[in-house]
N, C-alpha and C positions, 0 to 999 in steps of 0.2 A: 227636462227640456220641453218648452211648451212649442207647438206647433200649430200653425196658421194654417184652418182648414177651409177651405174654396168648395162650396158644395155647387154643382151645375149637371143641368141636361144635355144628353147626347143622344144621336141615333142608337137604338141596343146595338143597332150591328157593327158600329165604328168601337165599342169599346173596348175590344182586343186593340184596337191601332192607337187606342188614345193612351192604352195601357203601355203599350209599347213604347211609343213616344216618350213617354215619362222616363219608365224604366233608361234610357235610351241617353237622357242627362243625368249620369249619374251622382245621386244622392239629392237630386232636387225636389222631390216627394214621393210620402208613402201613397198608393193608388189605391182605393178601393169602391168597387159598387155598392150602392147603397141598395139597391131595387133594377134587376137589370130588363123587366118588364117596361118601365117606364125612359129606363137611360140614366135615372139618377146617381150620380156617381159623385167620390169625396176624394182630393186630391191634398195632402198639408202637407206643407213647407217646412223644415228648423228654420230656427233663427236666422236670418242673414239674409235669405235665401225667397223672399217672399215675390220681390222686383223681379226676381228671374222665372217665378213660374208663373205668373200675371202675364210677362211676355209672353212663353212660349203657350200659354193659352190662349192669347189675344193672336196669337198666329196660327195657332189649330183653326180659332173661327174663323178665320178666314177660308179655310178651304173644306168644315165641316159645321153642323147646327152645333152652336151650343148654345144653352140658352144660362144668362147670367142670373135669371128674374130674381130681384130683391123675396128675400123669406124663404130661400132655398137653403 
């Protein structure tokens, strides 16, 4: 199973809550910090499931920084 990874910046200090969130849609992505100094963090999708974690990212930023910058 190949998985669609979403690399992005967050506050260090939200990513307990962003971890949670995920956790929280169950089976929607595996979580992990990449660098928790900086906030850089990797979120992948399986298959199917790509459109749904787009969303609920595109609704975290809304209520915290995340930064999408191309070459993350």
């Amino acid at each position: 199973m190949q998985c669609t990874e979403k690399y992005f910046r967050i506050d260090p200090a939200k990513i307990a809550f962003v971890r949670f969130v995920l956790e929280a849609c169950d089976g929607l992505a595996f979580f992990r910090t990449v660098d928790a100094a900086t906030g850089l963090v990797c979120a992948a999708a399986p298959p199917g499931r790509e459109d749904e974690l787009d969303s609920v990212l595109a609704g975290l930023a809304g209520e915290i920084f995340v930064d999408f910058a191309p070459g993350l």
